[in-house]
C-alpha positions as CSV (number, residue, x, y, z in Angstrom):
1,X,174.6,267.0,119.0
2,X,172.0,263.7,118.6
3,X,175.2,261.9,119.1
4,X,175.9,263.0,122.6
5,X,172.7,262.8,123.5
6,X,172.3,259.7,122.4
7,X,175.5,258.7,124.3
8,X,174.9,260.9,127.4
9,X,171.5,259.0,127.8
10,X,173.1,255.5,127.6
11,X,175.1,256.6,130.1
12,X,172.1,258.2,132.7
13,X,170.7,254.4,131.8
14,X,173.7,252.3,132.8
15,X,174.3,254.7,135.9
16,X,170.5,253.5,137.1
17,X,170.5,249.9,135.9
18,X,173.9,249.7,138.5
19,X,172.1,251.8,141.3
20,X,169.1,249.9,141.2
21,X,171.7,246.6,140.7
22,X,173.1,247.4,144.1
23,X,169.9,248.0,146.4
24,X,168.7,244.3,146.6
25,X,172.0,243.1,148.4
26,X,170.6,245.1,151.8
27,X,167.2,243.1,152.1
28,X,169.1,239.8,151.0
29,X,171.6,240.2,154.0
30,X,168.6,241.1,156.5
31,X,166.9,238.1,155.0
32,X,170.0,235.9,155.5
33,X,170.2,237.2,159.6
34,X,166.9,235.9,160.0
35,X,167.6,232.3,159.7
36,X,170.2,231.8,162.7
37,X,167.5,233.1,164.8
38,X,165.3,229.8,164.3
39,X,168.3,227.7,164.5
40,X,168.9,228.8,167.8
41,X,165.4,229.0,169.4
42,X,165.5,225.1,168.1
43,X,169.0,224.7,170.1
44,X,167.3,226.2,172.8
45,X,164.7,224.1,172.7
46,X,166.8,220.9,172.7
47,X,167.7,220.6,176.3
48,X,164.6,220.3,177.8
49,X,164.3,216.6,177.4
50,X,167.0,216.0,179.5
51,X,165.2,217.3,182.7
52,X,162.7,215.0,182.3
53,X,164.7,211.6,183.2
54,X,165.6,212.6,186.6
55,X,162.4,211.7,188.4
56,X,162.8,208.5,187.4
57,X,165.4,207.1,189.8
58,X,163.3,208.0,192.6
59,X,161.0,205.1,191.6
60,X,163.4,202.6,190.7
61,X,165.0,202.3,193.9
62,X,161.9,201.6,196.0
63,X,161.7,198.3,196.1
64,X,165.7,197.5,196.6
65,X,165.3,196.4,200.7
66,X,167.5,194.2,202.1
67,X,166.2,190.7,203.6
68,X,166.7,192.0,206.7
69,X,164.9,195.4,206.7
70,X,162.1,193.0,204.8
71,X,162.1,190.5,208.5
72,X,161.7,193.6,210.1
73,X,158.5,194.9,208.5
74,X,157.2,191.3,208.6
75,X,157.4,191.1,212.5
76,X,156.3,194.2,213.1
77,X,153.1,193.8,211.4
78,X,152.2,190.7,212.5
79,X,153.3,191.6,216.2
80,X,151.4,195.0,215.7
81,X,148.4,192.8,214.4
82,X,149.0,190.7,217.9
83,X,149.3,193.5,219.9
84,X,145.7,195.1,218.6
85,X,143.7,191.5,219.3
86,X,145.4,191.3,222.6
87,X,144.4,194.5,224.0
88,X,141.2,194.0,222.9
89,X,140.7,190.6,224.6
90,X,142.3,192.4,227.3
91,X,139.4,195.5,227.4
92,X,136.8,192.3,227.6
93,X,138.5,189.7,230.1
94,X,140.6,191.8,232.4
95,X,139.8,192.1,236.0
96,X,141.0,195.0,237.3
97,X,140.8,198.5,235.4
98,X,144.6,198.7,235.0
99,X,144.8,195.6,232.7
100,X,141.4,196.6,230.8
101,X,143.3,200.5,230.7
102,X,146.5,199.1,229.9
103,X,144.6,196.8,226.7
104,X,142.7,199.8,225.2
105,X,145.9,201.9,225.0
106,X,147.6,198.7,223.1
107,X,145.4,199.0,220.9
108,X,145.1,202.8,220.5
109,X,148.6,202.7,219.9
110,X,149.2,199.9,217.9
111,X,146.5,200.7,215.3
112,X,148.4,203.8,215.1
113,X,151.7,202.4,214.5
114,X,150.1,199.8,212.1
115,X,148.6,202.1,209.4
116,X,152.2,203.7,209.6
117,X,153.6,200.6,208.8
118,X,151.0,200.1,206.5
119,X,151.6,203.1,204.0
120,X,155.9,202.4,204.5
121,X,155.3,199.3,202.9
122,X,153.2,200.0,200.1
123,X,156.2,202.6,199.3
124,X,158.6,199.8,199.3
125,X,156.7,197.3,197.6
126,X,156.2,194.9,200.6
127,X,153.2,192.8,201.3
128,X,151.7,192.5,204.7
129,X,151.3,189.4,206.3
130,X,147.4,189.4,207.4
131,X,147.8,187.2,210.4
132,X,149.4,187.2,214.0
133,X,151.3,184.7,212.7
134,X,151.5,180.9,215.0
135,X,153.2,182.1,217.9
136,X,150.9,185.0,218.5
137,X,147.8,182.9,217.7
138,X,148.6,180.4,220.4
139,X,149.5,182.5,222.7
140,X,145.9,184.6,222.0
141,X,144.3,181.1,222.3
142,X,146.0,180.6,225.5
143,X,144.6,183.3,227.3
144,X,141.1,183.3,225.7
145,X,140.8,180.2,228.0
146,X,141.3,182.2,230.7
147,X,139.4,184.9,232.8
148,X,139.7,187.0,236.4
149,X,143.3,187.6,238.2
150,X,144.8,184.5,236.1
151,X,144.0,186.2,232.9
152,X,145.2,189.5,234.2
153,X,148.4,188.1,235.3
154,X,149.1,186.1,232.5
155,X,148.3,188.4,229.7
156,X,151.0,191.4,231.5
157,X,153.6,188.8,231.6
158,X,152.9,188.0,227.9
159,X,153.0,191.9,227.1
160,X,156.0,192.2,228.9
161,X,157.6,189.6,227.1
162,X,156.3,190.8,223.5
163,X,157.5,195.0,224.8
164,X,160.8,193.7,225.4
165,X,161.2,191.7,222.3
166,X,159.7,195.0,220.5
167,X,162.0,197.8,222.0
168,X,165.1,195.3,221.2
169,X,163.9,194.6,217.8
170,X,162.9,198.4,216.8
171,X,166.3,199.6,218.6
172,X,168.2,197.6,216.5
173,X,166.6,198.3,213.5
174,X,167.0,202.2,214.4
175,X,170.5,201.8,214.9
176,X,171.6,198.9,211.8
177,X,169.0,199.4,209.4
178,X,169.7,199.9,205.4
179,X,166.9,201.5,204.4
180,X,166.4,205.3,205.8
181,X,162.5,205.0,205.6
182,X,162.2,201.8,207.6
183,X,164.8,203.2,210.1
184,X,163.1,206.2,210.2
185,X,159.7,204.5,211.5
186,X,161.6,202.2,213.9
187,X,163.1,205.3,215.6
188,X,160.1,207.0,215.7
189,X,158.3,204.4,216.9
190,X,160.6,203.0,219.3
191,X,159.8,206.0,222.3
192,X,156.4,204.4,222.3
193,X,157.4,200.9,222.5
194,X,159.9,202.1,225.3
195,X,156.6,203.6,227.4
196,X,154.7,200.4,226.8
197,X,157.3,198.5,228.5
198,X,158.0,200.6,231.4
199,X,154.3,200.9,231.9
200,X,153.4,197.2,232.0
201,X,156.9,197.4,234.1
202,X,155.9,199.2,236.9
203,X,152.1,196.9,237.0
204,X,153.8,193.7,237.3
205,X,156.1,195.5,239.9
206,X,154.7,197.9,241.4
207,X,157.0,200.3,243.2
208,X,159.9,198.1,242.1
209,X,163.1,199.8,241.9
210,X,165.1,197.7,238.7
211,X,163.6,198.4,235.3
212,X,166.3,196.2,233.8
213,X,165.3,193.2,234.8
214,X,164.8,190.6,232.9
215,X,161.7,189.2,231.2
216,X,160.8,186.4,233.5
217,X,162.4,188.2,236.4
218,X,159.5,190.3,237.3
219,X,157.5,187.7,238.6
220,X,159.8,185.9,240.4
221,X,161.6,188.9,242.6
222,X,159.1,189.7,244.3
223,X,158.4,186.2,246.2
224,X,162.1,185.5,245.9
225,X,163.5,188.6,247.9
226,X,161.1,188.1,251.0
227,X,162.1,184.5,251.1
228,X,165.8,185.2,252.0
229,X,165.8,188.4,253.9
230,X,163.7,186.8,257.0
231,X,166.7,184.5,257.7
232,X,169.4,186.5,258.8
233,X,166.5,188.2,261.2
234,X,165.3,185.0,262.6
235,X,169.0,183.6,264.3
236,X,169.2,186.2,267.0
């Protein structure tokens, strides 16, 4: 009898030592699931440096103008510039209320289109010439010397001149530009170039019926035309 008990216990203590064997593989397989888990929030994590780079190709391509969209925004500052110190010697030595009208919208406008200009440029990297330039200093020489009707006439020939130059310059740039931005401004500025020059138009030729005439046209149709239509009326 102390012999099977003896042999019945060993066997109660094997039969435990292999239950309580067998219970730790649970936790070590919950344990195990657990690392994937930070694996793959790190994975996750992993792609977000690649959203990063693509804001900076927006910056990179800002100063790539061509030479000529660069002419453009040259010209049309210094013109703009010209335009302003025109219309204000205009405001001060015109004559007659149109001219002196007709100066303070130049440079109403013009300062306008000039700050425009101003910020397009600092977007692109350009610098902005500071001056007239020669031409339009001589030219703004030229008719500081002058005062009364001959300053009046003078200076909406010269604006006539310059609005043509303008609207053929800004069209073209609309139309053939590289750079969207700079086209952009032409086009939007050109409808106000456009007015300028049919304005100035219909001073220098006042009920005048061809608003494609030339640029040194204006002046001379009028005394032209009277000249030859008195002939055929004086033979009878």
């Amino acid at each position: 009898m102390s012999n099977f008990k003896i042999f019945s216990t060993g066997l109660a203590a094997i039969a435990l030592s292999v239950a309580t064997g067998c219970t730790p593989t649970t936790p070590r397989d919950q344990n195990t699931s657990e690392v994937p888990s930070a694996q793959s929030v790190q994975a996750t994590e992993s792609p977000s440096p690649t959203a990063s780079p693509t804001v900076s190709p927006t910056t990179s391509g800002q100063n790539n103008l061509s030479s000529s969209d660069r002419q453009f925004i040259t010209e049309a500052a210094q013109d703009g510039l010209a335009e302003v110190q025109l219309g204000q010697l205009a405001s001060q030595r015109g004559k007659s209320d149109v001219v002196k009208q007709y100066g303070q919208r130049m440079v109403q406008d013009h300062t306008q289109a000039n700050a425009q200009l101003k910020q397009l440029a600092a977007q692109k990297g350009v610098t902005l010439p500071t001056t007239i330039g020669s031409n339009n200093q001589q030219i703004k020489q030229r008719l500081s010397r002058l005062s009364g009707s001959n300053f009046d006439r003078q200076y909406l020939n010269q604006m006539l001149q310059a609005h043509e130059k303008d609207v053929a310059a800004f069209q073209t740039e609309a139309e053939q530009g590289q750079d969207p931005d700079v086209k952009a401004f032409a086009a939007q500025t050109l409808p106000t170039l456009q007015q300028h020059l049919e304005e100035v138009r219909s001073i220098v030729n006042p009920g005048g019926t061809s608003n494609s005439t030339p640029t040194s046209s204006p002046t001379s149709s009028p005394t032209s035309s009277p000249t030859s239509s008195p002939t055929p009326t004086s033979t009878p």
